[in-house]
C-alpha positions in Angstrom: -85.4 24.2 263.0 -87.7 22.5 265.4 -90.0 20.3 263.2 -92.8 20.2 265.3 -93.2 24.0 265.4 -92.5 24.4 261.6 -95.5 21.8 261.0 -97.7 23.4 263.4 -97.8 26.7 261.7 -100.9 27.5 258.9 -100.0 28.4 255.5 -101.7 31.4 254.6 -102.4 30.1 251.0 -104.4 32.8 249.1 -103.4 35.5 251.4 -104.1 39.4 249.5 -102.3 42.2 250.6 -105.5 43.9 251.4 -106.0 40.8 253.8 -103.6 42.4 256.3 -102.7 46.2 255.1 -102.9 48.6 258.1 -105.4 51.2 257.7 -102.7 54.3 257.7 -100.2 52.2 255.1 -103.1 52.4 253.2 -104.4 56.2 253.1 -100.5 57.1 253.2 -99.4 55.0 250.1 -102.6 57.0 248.6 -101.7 60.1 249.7 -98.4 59.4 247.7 -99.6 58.2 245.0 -101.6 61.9 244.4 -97.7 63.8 244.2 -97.9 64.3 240.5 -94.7 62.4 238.8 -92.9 61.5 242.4 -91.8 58.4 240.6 -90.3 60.1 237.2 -88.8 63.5 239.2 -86.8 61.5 241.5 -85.6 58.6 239.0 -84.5 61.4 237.0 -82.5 62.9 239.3 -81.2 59.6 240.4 -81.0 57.8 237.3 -80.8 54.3 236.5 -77.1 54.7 237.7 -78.0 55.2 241.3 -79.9 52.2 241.5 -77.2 50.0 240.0 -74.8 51.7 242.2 -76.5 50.5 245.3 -77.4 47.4 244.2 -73.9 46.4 242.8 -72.3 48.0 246.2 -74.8 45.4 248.0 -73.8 42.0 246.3 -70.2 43.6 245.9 -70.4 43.8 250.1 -72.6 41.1 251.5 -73.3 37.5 251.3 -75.9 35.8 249.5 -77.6 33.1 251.6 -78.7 29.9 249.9 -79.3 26.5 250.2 -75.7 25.5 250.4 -74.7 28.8 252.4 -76.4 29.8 255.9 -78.8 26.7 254.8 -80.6 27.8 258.5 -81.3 31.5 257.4 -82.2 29.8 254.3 -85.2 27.6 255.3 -86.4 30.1 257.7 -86.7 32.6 254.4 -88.3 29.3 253.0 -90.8 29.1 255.4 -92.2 32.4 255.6 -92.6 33.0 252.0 -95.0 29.4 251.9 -96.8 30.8 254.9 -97.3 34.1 253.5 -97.7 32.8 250.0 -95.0 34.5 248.1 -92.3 34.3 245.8 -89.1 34.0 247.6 -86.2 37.0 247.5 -82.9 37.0 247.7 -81.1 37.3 251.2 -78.2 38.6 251.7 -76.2 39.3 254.8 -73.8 42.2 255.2 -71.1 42.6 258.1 -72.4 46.0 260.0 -72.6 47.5 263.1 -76.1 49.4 263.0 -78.5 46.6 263.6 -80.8 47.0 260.4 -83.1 45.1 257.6 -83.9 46.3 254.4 -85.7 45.5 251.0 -85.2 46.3 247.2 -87.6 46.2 244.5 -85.3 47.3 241.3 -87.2 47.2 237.9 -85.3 44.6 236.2 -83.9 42.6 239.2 -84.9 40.4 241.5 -86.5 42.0 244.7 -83.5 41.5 247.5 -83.5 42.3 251.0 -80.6 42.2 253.3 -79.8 41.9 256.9 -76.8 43.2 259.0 -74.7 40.7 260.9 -75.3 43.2 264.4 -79.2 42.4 263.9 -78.9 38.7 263.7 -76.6 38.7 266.4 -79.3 39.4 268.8 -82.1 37.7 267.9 -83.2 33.9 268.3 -84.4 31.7 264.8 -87.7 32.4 265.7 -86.9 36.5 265.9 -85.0 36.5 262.7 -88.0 34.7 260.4 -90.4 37.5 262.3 -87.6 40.1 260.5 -87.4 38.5 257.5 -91.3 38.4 257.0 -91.8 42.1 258.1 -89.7 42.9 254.7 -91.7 40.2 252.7 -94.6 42.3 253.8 -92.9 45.2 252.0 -93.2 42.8 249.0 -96.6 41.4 249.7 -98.0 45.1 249.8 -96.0 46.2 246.7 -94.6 49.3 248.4 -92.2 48.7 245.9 -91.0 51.9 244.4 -91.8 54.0 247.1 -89.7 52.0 249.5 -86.8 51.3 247.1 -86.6 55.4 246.8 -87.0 55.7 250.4 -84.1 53.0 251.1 -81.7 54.9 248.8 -82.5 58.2 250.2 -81.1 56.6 253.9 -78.5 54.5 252.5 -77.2 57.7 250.1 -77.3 59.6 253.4 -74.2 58.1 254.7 -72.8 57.4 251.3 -72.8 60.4 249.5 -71.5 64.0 251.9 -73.8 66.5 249.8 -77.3 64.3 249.7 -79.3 67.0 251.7 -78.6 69.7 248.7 -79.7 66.6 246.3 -83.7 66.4 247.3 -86.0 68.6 248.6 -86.1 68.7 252.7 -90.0 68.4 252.1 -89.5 65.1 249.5 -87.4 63.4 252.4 -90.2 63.7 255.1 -93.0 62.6 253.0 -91.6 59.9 252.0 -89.5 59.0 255.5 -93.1 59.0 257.1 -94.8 56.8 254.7 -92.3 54.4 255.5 -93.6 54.5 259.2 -97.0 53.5 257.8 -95.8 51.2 256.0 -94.3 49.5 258.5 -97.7 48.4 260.5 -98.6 46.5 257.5 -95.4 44.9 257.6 -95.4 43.9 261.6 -98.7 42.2 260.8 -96.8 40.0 258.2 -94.5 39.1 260.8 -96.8 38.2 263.2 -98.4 36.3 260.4 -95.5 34.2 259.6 -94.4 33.4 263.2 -98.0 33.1 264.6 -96.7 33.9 267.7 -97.1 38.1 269.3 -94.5 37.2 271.8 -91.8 36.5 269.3 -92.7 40.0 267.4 -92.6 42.0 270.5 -89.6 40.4 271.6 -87.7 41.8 267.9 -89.4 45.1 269.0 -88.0 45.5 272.3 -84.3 44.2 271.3 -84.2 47.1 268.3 -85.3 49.3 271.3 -82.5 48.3 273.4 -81.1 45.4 273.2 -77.2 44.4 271.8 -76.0 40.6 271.9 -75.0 40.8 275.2 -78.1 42.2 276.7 -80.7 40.7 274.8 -80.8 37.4 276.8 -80.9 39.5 280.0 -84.2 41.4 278.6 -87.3 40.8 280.4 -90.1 41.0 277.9 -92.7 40.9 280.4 -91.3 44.0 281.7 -91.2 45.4 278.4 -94.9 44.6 278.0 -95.9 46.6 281.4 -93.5 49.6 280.2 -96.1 49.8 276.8 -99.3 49.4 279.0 -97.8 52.4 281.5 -97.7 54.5 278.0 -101.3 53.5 277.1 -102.2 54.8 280.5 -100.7 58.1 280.3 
């Protein structure tokens, strides 16, 4: 990591939640909050057994990153947590196609989150710490619970065949569009951490259409004009 630019960053000692929460993340994480016993109907339907399940079939699949493995992905991990003023995760990396990032928050465990080898493959250092702070803002904001239910509703979806009998269709959407609130708050933690739009922008576009051999070929300039021609519309 360039030293110059890892000194030249602020540390956000201090920082509250509340200090960077979007607006919607917050009336929608409200809004859930008022379904009487969400938290109690779907654990029992789950059961602890689900969450062990996933969590197990993470470390059982992935690699943990640490000081003496993927030292790189390490620091950059590191770094955001000081900037952002949080506890550290763990990190894991798991060998998938679908380029994706997620986080855990299991009572009893240490919050994890874990990225997929296809995700990393198309992003610069700079571009993966903006990732890995966007799920620290999961933890910062303590969407906890809901997002851990939310994470196994979309991982179950392609794990278990008959998950669409298992939860109400309705459950699914309210909780599938609280994660889009959510995840305002969260791009505002990663531009917090990299202190640079650019580099967040850049992570946006390549999940829009990018792959590792056309992300350097990406023009993000271009990609800047194509959101101010939607503005104007």
């Amino acid at each position: 990591m360039n030293k110059n630019m890892e000194l030249s960053k602020q540390l956000l000692l201090g920082l509250k939640a509340n200090d960077f929460r979007h607006p919607i993340d917050l009336d929608a994480t409200n809004s859930l909050k008022q379904l009487p016993g969400l938290d109690i109907a779907v654990r029992s339907l789950l059961g602890s057994v689900a969450e062990e399940f996933f969590y197990l079939n993470n470390i059982a699949a992935s690699v943990l990153v640490g000081e003496k493995q993927l030292p790189d992905l390490h620091n950059l991990l590191l770094e955001a947590c000081r900037i952002l003023d949080l506890e550290p995760p763990q990190l894991y990396i798991q060998q998938n196609p679908v380029p994706n990032a997620y986080t855990f928050a299991m009572r009893g465990k240490k919050p994890f989150m874990v990225m997929h080898t296809s995700l990393i493959e198309m992003l610069t250092p700079a571009e993966i710490q903006a990732v890995i702070a966007h799920e620290l803002g999961h933890l910062k904001c303590e969407h906890g619970v809901y997002l851990t239910l939310a994470n196994i509703m979309v991982l179950a979806a392609g794990l278990l065949p008959n998950w669409g009998t298992m939860l109400a269709q309705s459950l699914q959407e309210r909780m599938l569009a609280w994660v889009r609130c959510a995840e305002f708050s969260c791009d505002r933690a990663a531009l917090l951490a990299v202190q640079d739009p650019k580099i967040v922008m850049s992570v946006l576009m390549k999940l829009a259409g990018g792959s590792p051999s056309l992300a350097p070929l990406l023009n993000l300039e271009a990609f800047i004009d194509q959101a101010k021609s939607y503005d104007a519309v």
